[in-house]
DSSP file (Angstrom, degrees, kcal/mol; ACC not computed):
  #  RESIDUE AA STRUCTURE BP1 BP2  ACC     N-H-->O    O-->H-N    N-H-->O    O-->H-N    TCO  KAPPA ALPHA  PHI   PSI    X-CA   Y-CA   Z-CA
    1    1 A X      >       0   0    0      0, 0.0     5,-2.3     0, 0.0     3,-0.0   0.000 360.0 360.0 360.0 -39.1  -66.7  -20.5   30.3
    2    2 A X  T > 5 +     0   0    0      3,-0.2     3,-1.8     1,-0.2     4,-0.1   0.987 360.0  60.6 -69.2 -56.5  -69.5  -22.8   32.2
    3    3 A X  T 3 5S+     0   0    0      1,-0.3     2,-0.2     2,-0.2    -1,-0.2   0.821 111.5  39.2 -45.2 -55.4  -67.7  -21.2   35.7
    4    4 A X  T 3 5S-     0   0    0      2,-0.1    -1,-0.3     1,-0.1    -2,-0.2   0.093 119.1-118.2 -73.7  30.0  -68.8  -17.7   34.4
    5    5 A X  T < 5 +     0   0    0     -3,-1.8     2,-0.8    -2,-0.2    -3,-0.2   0.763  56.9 160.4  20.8  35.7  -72.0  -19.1   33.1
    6    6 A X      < -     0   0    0     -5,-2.3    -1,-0.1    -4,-0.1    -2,-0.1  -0.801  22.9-159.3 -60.1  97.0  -71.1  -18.1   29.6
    7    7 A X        -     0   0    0     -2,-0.8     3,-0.4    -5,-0.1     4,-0.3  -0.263  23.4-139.8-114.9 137.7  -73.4  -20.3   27.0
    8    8 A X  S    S+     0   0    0      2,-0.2    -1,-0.0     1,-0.1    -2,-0.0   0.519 102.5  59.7 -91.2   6.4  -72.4  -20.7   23.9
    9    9 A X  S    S+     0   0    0      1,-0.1    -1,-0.1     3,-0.1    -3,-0.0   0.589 101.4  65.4 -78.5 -22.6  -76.2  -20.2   22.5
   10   10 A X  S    S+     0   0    0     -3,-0.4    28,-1.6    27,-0.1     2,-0.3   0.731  92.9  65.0-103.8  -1.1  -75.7  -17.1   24.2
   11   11 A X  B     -A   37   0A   0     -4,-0.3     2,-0.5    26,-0.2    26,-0.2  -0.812  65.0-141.4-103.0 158.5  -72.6  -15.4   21.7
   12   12 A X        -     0   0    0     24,-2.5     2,-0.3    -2,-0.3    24,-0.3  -0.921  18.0-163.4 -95.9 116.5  -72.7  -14.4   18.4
   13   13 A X        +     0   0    0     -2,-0.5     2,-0.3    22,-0.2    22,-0.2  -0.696  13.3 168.0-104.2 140.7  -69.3  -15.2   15.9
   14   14 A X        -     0   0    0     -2,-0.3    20,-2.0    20,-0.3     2,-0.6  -0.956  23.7-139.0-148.9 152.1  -68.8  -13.6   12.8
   15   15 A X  E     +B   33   0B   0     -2,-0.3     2,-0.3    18,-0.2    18,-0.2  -0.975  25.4 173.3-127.9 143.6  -65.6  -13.6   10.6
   16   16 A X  E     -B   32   0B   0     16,-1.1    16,-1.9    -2,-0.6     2,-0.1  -0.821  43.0 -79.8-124.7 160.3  -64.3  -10.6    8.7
   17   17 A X        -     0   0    0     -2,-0.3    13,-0.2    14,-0.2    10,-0.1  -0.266  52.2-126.8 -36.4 107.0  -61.6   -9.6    6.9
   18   18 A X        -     0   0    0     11,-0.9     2,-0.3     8,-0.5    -1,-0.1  -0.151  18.6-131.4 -73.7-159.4  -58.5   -8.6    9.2
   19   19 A X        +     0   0    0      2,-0.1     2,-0.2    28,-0.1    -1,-0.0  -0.766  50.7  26.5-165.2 131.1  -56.6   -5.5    9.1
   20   20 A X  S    S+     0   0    0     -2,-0.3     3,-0.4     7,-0.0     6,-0.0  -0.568  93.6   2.8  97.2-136.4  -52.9   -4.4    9.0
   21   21 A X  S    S+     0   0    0     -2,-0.2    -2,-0.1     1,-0.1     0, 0.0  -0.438  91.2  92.6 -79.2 170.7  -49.4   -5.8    7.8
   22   22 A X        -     0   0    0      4,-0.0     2,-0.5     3,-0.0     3,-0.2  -0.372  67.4-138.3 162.6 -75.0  -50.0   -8.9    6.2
   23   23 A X        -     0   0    0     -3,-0.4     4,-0.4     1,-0.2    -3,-0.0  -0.831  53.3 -24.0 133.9-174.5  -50.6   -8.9    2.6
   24   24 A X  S    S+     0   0    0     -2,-0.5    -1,-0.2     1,-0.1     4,-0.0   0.526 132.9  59.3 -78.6  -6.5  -52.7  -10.3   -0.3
   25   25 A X  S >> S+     0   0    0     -3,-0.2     4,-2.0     3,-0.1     3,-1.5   0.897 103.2  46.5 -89.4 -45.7  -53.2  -13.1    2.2
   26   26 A X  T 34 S+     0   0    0      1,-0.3    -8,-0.5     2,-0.2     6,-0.1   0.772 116.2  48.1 -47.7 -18.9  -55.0  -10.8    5.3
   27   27 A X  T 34 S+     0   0    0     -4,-0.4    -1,-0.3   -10,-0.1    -2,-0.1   0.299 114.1  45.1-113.5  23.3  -57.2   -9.1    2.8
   28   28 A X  T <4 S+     0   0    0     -3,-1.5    -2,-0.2    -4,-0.0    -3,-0.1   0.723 107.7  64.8-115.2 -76.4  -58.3  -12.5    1.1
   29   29 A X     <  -     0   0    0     -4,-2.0   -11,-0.9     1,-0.1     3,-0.4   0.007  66.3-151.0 -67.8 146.7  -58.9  -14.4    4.2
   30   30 A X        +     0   0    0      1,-0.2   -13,-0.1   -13,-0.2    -1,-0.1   0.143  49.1 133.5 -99.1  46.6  -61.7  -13.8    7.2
   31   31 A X        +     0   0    0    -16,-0.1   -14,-0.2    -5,-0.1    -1,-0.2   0.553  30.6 104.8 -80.6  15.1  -60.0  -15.1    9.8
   32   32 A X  E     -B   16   0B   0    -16,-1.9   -16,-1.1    -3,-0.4     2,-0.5  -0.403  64.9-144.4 -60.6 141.3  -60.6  -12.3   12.1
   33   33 A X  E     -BC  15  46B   0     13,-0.5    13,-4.5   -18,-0.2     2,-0.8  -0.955  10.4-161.8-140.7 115.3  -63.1  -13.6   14.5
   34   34 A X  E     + C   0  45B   0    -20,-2.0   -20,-0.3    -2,-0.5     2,-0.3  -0.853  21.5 177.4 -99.9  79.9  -66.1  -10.8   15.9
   35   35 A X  E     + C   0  44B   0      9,-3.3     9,-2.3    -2,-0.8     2,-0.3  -0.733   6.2 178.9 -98.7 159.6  -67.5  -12.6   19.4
   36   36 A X  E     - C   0  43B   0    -24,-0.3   -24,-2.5    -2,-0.3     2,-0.8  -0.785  27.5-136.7-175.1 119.6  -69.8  -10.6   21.0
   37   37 A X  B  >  -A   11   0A   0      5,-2.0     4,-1.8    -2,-0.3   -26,-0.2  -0.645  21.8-147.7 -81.6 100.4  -71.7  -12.1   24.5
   38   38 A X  T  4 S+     0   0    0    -28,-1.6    -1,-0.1    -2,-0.8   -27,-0.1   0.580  85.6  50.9 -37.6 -22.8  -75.5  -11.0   23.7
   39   39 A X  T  4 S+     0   0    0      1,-0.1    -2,-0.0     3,-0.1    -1,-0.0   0.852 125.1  31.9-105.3 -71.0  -76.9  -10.2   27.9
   40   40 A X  T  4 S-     0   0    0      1,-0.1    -2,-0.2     2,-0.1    -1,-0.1   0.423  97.2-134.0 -87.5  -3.8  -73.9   -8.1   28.4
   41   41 A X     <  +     0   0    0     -4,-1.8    -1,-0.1     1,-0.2    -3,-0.1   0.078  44.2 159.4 100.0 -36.4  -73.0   -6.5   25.1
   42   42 A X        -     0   0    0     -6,-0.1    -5,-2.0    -5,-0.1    -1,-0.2   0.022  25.1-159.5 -46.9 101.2  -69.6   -7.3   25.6
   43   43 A X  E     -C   36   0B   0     -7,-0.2    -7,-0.2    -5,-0.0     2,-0.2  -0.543  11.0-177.8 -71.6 153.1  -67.7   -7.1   21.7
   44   44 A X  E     -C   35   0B   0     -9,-2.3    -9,-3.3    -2,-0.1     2,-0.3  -0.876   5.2-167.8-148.1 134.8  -64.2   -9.2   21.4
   45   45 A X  E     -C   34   0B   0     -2,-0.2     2,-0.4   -11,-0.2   -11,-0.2  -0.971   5.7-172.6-157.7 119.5  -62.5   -9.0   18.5
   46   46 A X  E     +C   33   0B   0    -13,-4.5   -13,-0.5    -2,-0.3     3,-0.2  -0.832  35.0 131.7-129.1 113.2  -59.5  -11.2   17.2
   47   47 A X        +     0   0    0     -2,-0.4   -15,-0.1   -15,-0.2    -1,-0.1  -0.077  37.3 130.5-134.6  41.9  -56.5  -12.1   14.4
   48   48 A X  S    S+     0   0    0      7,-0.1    -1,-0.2     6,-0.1     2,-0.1   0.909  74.1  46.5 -56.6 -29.8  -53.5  -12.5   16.6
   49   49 A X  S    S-     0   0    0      2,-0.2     5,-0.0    -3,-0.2     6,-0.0  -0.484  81.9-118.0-112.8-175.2  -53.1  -15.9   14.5
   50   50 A X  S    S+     0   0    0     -2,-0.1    -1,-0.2     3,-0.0     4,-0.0   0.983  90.0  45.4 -79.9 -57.6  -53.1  -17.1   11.3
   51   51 A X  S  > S-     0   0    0      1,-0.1     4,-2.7     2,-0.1     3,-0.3   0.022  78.1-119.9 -88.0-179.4  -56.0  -19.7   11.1
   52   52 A X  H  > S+     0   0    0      1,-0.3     4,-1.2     2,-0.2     5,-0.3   0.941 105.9  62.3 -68.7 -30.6  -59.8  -19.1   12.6
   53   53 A X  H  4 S+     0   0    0      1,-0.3    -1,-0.3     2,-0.2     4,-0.2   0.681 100.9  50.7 -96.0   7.0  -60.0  -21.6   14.8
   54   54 A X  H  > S+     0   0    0     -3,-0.3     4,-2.9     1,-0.2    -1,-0.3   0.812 111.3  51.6 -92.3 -38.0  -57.1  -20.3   16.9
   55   55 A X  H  X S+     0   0    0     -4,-2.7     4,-2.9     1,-0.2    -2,-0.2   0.778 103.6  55.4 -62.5 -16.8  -58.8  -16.9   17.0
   56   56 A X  H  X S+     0   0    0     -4,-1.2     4,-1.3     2,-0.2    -1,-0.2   0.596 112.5  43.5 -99.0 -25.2  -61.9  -18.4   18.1
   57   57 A X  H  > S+     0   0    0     -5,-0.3     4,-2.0    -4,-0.2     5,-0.2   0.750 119.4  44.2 -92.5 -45.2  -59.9  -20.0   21.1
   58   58 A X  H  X S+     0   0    0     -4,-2.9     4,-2.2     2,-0.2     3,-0.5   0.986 108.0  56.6 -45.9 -70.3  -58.2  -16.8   21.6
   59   59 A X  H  X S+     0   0    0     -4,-2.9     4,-2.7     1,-0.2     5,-0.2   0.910 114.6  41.8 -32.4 -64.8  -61.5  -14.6   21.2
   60   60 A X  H  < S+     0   0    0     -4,-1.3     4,-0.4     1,-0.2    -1,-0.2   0.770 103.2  59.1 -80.8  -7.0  -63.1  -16.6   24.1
   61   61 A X  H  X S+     0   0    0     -4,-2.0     4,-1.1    -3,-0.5    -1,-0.2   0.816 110.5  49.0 -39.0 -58.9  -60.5  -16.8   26.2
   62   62 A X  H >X S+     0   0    0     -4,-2.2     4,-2.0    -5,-0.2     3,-0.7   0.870 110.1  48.0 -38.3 -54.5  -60.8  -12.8   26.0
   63   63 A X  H 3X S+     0   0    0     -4,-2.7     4,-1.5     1,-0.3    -1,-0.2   0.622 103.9  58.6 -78.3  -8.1  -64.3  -12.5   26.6
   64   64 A X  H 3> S+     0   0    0     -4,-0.4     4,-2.5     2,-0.2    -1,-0.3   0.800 107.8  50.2 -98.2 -17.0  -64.2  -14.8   29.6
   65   65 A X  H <X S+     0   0    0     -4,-1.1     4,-1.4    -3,-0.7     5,-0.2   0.973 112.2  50.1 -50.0 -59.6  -61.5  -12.2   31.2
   66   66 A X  H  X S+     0   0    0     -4,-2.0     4,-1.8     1,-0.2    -2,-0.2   0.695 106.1  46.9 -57.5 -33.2  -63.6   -9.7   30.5
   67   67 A X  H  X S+     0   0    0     -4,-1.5     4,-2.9     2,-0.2    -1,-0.2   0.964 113.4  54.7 -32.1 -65.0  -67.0  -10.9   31.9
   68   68 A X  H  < S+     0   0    0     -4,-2.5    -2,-0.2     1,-0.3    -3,-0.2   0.726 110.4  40.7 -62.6 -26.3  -65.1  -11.9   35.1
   69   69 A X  H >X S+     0   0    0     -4,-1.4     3,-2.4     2,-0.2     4,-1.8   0.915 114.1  60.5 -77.9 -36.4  -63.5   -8.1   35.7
   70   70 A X  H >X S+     0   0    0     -4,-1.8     4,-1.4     1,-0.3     3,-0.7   0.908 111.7  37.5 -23.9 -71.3  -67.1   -7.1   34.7
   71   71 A X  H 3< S+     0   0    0     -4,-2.9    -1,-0.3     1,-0.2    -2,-0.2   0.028 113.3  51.2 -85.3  32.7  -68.3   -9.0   37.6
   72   72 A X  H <> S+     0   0    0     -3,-2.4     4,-1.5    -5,-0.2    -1,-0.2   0.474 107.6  52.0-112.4 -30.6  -65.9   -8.4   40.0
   73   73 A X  H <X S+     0   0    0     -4,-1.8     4,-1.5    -3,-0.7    -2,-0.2   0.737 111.2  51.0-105.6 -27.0  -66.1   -4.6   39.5
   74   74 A X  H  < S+     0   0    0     -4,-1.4     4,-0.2    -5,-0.3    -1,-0.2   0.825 112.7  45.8 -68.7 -32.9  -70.2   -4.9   40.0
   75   75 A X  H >> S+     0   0    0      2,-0.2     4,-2.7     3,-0.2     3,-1.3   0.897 112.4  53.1 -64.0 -56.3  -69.5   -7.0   43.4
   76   76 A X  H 3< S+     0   0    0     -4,-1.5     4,-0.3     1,-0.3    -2,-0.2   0.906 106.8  51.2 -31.2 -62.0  -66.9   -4.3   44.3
   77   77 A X  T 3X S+     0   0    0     -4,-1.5     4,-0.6     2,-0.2    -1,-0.3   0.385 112.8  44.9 -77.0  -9.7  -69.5   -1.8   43.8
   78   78 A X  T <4 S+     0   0    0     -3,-1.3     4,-0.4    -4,-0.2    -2,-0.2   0.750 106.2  63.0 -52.9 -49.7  -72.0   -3.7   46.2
   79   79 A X  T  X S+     0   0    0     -4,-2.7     4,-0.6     2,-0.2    -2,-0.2   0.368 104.3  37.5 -71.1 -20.6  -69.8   -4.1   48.2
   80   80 A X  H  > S+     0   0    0     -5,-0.3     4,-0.6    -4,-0.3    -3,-0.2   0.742 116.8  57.7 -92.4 -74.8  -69.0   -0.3   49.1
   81   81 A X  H  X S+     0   0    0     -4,-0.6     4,-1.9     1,-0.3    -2,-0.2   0.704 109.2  36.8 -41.6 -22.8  -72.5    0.5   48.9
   82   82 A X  H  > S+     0   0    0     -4,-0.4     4,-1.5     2,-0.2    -1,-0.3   0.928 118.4  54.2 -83.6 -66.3  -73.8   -1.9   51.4
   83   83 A X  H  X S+     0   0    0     -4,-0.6     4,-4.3     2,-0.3     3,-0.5   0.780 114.0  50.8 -46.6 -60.3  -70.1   -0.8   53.6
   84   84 A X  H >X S+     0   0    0     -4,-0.6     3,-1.7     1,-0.3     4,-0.8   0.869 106.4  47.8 -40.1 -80.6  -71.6    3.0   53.0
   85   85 A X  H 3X S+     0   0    0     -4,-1.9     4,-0.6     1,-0.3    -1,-0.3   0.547 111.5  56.0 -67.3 -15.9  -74.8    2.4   54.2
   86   86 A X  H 3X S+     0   0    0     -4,-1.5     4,-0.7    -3,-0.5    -1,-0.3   0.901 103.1  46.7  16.4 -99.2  -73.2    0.8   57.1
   87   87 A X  H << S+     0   0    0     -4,-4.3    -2,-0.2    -3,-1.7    -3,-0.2   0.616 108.3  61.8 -76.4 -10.8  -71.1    3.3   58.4
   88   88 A X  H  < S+     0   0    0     -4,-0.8    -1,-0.2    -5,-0.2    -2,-0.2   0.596 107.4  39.4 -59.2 -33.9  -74.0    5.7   58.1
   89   89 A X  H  < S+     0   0    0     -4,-0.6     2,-0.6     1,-0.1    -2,-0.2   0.812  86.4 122.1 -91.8 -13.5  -76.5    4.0   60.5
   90   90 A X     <  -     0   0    0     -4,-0.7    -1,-0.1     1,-0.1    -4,-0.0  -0.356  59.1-140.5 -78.6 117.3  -73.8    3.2   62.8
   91   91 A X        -     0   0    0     -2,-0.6     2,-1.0     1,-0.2    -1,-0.1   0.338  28.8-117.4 -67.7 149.2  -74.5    4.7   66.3
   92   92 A X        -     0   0    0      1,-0.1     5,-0.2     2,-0.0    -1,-0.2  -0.437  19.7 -91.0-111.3 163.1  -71.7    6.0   67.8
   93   93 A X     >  -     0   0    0     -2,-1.0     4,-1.4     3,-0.2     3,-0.3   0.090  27.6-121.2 -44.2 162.6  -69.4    5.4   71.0
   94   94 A X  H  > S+     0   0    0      1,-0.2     4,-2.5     2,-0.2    -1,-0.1   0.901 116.1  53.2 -50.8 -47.4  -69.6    6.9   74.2
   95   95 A X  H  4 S+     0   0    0      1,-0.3     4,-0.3     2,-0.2    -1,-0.2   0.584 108.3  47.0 -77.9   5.7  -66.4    8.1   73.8
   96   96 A X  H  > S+     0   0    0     -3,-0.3     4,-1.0     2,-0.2    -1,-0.3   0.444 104.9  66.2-126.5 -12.1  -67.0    9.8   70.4
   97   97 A X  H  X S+     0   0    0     -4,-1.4     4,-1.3    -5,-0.2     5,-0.2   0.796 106.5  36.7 -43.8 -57.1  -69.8   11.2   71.7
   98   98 A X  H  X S+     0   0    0     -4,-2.5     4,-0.6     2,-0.2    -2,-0.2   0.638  99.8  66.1 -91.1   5.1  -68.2   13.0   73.8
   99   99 A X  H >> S+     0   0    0     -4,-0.3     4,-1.4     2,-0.2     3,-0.6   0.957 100.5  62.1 -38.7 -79.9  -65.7   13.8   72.1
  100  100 A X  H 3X S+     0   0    0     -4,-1.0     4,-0.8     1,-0.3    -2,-0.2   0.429 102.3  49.2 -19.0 -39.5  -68.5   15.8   69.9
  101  101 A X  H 3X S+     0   0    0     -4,-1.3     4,-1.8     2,-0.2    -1,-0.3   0.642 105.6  57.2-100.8 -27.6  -69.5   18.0   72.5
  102  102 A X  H <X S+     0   0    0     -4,-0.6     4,-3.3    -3,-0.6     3,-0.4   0.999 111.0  46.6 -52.2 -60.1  -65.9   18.9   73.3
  103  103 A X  H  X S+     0   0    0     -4,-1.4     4,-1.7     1,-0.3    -2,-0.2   0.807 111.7  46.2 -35.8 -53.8  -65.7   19.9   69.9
  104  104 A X  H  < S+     0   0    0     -4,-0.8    -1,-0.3     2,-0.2    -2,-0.2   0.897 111.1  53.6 -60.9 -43.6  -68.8   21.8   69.8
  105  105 A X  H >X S+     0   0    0     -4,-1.8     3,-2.9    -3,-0.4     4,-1.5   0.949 112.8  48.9 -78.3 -50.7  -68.1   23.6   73.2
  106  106 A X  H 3X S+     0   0    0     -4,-3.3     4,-2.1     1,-0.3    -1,-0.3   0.848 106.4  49.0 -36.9 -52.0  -64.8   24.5   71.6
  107  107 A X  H 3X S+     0   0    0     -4,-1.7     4,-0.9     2,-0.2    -1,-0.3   0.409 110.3  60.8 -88.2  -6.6  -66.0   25.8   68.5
  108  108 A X  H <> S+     0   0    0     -3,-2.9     4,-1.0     2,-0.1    -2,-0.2   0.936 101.5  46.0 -69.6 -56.7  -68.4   27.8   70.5
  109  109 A X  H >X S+     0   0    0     -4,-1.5     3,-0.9     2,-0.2     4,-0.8   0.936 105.0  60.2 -42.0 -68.1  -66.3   29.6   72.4
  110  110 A X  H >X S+     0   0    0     -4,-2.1     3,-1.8     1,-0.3     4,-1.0   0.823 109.9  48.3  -8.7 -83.1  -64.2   30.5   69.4
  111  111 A X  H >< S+     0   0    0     -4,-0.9     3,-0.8     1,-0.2     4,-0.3   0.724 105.1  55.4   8.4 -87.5  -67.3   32.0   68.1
  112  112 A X  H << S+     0   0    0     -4,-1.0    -1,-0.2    -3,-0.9    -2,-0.2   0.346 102.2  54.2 -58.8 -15.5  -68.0   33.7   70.9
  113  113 A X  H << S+     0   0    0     -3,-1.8    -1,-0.3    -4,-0.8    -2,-0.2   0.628  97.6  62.8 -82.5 -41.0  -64.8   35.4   71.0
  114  114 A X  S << S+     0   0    0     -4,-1.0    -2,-0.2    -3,-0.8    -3,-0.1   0.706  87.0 104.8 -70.6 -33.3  -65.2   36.8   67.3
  115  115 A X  S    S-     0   0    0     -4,-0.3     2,-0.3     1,-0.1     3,-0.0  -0.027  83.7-105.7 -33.5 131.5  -68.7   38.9   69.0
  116  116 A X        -     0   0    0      1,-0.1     2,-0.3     0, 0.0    -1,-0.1  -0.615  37.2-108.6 -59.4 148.4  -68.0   42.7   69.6
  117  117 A X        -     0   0    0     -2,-0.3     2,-0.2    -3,-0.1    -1,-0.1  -0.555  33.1-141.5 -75.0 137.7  -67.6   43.4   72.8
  118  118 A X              0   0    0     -2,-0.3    -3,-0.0     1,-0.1     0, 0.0  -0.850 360.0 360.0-101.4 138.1  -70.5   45.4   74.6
  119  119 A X              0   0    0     -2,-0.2    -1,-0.1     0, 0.0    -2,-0.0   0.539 360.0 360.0 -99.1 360.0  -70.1   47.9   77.0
């Protein structure tokens, strides 16, 4: 958690009541454990086990995946943008220069070909 600069000042825990098969014991206990990382929003919510304090290891375990794809998929996305604006200023070869004007003189003629003919 400290590697992702996750704080624990900075999540909020609650426990509720789980959910599902179980019993008169699931709907008794709160061991369900409701983290949720306050600057990013991020809810995690957990009762793979029986007692709290395993959910609570569980829970942050979760959230700390989730941060990190968070910030990997924001780096990602930097990372094209800058790579777009890139390839957009970058001047091009000689040889793809002319290239370009082959093209164009091609695609004139073509054109020009499509014209009625005048007599």
């Amino acid at each position: 958690m400290e590697q992702l600069q996750i704080f624990e000042r900075d999540l909020a825990e609650q426990f509720i009541l789980g959910s599902g098969s179980g019993g008169q014991k699931i709907n008794k206990t709160a061991s369900c454990v409701l983290l949720t990382h306050r600057p990013t929003g991020i809810q995690v919510r957990c009762q793979s086990g029986r007692s709290r304090s395993q959910n609570r290891i569980e829970a942050r375990e979760t959230l700390c995946r989730l941060v990190e794809t968070q910030r990997r998929k924001a780096e990602h996305r930097l990372k094209a943008q800058i790579a777009r604006r890139r390839f957009a200023t970058k001047k091009r070869s000689t040889k793809q220069k002319r290239e370009m004007r082959k093209n164009k003189t091609l695609r004139k003629e073509k054109k020009q070909n499509r014209q009625r003919v005048r007599f």
